[in-house]
C-alpha positions in Angstrom: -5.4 144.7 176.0 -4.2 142.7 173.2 -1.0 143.2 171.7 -0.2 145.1 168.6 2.5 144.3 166.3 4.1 146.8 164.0 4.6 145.4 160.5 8.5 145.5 161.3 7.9 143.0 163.9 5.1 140.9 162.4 6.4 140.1 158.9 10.1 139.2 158.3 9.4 139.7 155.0 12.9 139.4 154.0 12.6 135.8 154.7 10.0 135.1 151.7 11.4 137.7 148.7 13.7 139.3 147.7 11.4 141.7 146.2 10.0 143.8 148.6 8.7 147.4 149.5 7.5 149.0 153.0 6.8 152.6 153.8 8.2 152.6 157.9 5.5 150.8 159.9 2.7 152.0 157.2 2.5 149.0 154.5 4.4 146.4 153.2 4.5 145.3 149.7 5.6 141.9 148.4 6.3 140.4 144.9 6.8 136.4 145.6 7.9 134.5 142.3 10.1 131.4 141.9 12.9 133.8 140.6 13.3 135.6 144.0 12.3 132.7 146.1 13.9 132.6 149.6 14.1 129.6 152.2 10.8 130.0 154.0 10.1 128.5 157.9 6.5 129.4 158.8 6.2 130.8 162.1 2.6 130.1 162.9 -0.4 131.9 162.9 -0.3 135.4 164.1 -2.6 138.1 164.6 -2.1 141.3 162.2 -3.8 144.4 163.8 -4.3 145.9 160.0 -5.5 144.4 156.8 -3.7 141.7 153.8 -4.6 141.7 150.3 -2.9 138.3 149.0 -3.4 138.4 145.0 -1.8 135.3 143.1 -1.7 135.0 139.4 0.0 131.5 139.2 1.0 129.0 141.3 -0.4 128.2 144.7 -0.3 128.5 148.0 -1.8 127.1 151.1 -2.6 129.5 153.9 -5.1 129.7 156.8 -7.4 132.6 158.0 -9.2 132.7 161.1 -8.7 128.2 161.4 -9.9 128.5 157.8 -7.8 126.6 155.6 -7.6 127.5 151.9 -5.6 127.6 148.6 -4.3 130.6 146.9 -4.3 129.8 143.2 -3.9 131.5 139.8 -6.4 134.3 139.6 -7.7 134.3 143.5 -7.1 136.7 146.4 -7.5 136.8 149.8 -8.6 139.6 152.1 -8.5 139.5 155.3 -9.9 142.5 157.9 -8.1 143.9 161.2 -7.5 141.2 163.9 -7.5 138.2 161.7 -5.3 134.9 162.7 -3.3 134.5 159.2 -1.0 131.8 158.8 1.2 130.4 155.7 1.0 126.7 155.1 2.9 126.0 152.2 4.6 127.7 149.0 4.8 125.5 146.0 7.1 127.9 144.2 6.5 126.2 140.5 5.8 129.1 138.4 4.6 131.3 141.5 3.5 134.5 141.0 1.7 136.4 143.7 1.8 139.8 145.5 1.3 140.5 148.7 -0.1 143.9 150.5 -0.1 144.4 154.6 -1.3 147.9 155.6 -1.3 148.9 159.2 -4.4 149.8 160.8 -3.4 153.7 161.5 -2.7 153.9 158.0 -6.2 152.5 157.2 -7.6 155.0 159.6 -5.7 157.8 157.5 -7.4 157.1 154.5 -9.6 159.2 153.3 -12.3 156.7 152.6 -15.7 155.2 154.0 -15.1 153.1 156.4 -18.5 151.5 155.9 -17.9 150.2 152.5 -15.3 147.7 154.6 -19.2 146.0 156.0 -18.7 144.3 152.3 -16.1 142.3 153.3 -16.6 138.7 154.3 -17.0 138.2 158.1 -13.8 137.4 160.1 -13.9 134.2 159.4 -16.0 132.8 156.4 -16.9 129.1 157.6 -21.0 128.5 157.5 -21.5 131.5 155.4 -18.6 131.2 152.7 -16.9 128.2 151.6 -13.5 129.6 152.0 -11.1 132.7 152.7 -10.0 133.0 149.2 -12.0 134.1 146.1 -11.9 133.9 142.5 -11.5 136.7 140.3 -11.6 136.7 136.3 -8.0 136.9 134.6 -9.5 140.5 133.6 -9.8 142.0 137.2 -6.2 140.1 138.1 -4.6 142.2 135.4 -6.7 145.0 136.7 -5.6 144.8 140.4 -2.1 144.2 139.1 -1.7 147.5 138.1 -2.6 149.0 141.8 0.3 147.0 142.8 3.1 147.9 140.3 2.3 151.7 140.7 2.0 151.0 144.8 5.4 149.4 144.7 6.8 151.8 141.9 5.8 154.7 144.5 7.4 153.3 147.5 11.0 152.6 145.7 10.9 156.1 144.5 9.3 158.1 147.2 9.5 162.0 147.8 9.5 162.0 151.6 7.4 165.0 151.2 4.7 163.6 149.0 5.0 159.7 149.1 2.5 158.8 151.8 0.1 160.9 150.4 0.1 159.2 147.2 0.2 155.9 148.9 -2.9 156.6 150.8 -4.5 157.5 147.3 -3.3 154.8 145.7 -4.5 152.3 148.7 -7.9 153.4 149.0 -8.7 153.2 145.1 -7.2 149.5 145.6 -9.9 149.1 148.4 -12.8 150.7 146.6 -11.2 148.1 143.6 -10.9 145.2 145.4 -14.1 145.6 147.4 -15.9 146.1 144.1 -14.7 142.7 142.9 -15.0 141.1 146.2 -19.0 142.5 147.0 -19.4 141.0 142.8 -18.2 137.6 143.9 -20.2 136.3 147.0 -23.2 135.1 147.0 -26.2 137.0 146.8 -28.7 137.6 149.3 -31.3 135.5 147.2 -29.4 132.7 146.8 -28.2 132.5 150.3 -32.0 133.6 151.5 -33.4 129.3 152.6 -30.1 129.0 155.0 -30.0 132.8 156.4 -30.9 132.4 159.8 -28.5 129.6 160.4 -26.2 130.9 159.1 -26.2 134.3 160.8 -26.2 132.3 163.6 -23.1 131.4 162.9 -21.5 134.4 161.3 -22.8 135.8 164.6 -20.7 133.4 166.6 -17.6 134.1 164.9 -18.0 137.1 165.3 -18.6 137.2 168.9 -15.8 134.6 169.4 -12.9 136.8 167.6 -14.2 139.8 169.8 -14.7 138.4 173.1 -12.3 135.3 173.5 -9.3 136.9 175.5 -12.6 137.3 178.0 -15.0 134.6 177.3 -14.7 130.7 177.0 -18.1 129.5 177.5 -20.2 128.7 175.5 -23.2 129.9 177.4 -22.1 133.3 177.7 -22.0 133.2 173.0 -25.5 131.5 173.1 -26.5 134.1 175.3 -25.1 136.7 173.3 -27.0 135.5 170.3 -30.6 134.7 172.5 -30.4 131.4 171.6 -29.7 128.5 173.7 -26.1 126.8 174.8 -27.5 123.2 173.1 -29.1 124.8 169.8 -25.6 127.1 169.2 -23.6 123.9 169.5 -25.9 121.7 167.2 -25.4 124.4 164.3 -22.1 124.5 164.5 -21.0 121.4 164.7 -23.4 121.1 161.4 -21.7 124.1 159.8 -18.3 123.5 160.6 -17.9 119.8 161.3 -16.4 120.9 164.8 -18.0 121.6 168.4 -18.3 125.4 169.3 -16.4 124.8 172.7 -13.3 123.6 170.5 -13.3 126.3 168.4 -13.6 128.8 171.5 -10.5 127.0 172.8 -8.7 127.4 169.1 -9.0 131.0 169.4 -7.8 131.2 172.9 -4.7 129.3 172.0 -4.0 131.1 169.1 -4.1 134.2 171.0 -1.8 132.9 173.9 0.3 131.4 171.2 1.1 135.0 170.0 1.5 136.7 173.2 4.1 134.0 174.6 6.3 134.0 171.2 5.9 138.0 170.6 4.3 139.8 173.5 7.6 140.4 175.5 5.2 139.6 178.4 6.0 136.8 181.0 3.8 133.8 181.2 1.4 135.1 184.4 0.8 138.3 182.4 -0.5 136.2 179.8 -2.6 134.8 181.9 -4.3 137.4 182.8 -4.6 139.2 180.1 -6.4 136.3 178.8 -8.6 136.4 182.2 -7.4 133.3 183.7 -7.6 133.3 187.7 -4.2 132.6 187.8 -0.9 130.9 186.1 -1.7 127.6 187.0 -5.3 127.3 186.0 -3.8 129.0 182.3 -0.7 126.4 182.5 -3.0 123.5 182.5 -5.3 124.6 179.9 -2.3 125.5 177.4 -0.8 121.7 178.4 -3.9 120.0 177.9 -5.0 121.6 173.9 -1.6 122.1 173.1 0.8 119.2 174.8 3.2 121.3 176.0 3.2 124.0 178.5 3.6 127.5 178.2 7.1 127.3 178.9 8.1 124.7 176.8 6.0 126.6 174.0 8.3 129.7 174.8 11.4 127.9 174.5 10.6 125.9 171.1 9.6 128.7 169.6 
């Protein structure tokens, strides 16, 4: 079973802002700005079991999502869905001005909102369908989405205990009806992405299948099978689509994952093994030498 972190343990978020809200281990909110900068040391990726809104109204910064590197810049946001890999690259703090919005996944499952409208999000990862993570919004819905934020983060620094969480919940699902709204307006359209479809469901699919099964799975026989296609034809698409062979971007998850169980897990390195269904510590040992140059121990230690 893979490990869950709370949003205590996940995000130091003291080490980016200042500026900062969180209701216990429900959400976090975060106001980044030059003005309340703090020394940041990225971490690596890690796994968040809920979901991020990252909305940026000046400035940039570099994050990845699911191996998918991208740029948050004025007027863009990310989203990014339960179980994604989310990394920060790099803060360049001239005239920054972005907020940030990590809600756990039992929160999300105590909204009282269709869960269905969250199909018209972009797939967990959006290489071969999308060109990146992040999308751009008009100055217009950034002022918009703006507001949710303030009156989020107004409601959190002066909660009643007895009615704050319901009016967070409120207040979060109209931001996901919002931002899904804005989202669903800014991808591409079934027409226009109609002459490259099966492709690239193919490799939607994959993703897909990869971000679900990979603690399991590191074939790439068992995807293509999977997907009804064969091992050769699933390889040939996406190394088109992505530039990069499916086998190595199995092996990216898988290290990804084991990267986040050795440095937060609490579990020692033969339960990490397993749990990522090697036969035994050795056979994971030299795998995690050979991708990442160092062994599980060593990884442990550095980290």
């Amino acid at each position: 079973m893979n490990k869950t972190f709370s949003l205590s343990q996940l995000i130091s978020i003291e080490r980016f802002t200042t500026e900062y809200s969180m209701l216990g281990d429900d959400y976090v909110f975060t106001h980044i700005t030059e003005a309340n900068r703090m020394p940041v040391r990225s971490d690596g990726p890690v796994r968040f079991d809920g979901m991020s809104w990252l909305l940026c109204f000046s400035g940039s910064m570099d994050i990845e999502v699911n191996l998918v590197p991208a740029r948050l810049h004025a007027n863009s946001i990310a989203v990014t869905r339960a179980g994604s890999f989310v990394e920060l690259k790099d803060i360049d703090w001239d005239n920054l001005d972005c907020y940030m919005l990590f809600v756990s996944r039992d929160f999300i499952r105590d909204i009282n909102f269709d869960l269905n409208i969250l199909s018209a999000l972009p797939p967990v990862t959006n290489q071969g369908m999308y060109d990146k993570p992040v999308i751009d919004i008009t100055p217009a819905e950034a002022k918009l989405l703006r507001g949710y934020y303030e009156i989020l983060n107004h409601n959190t620094r002066n909660t009643d205990t007895l009615y704050g969480k319901s009016i967070a919940r409120c207040i979060i699902a109209a931001l996901t009806y919002q931002l899904i709204q804005i989202v669903s307006r800014n991808l591409p359209s079934d027409k226009e992405d109609r002459p490259k479809s099966r492709r690239s469901g193919y490799v939607s699919d994959f993703f897909q299948l990869v971000h679900e099964y990979h603690r399991r799975e590191r074939s790439v026989s068992f995807y293509a099978d999977k997907l009804f296609i064969s091992p050769k034809y699933l390889s040939l698409i996406i190394k088109e689509a992505t530039g990069r062979s499916a086998a190595d971007i199995i092996d990216d998850y898988v290290i990804l994952e084991a990267k986040n169980l050795l440095r937060f897990s609490g579990k020692n390195i033969q339960q990490v093994s397993y749990e990522l269904n090697f036969p035994n510590q050795s056979s994971f040992g030299k795998y995690f030498k050979h991708l990442v140059g160092m062994s599980p121990s060593e990884y442990q230690r550095t980290s």
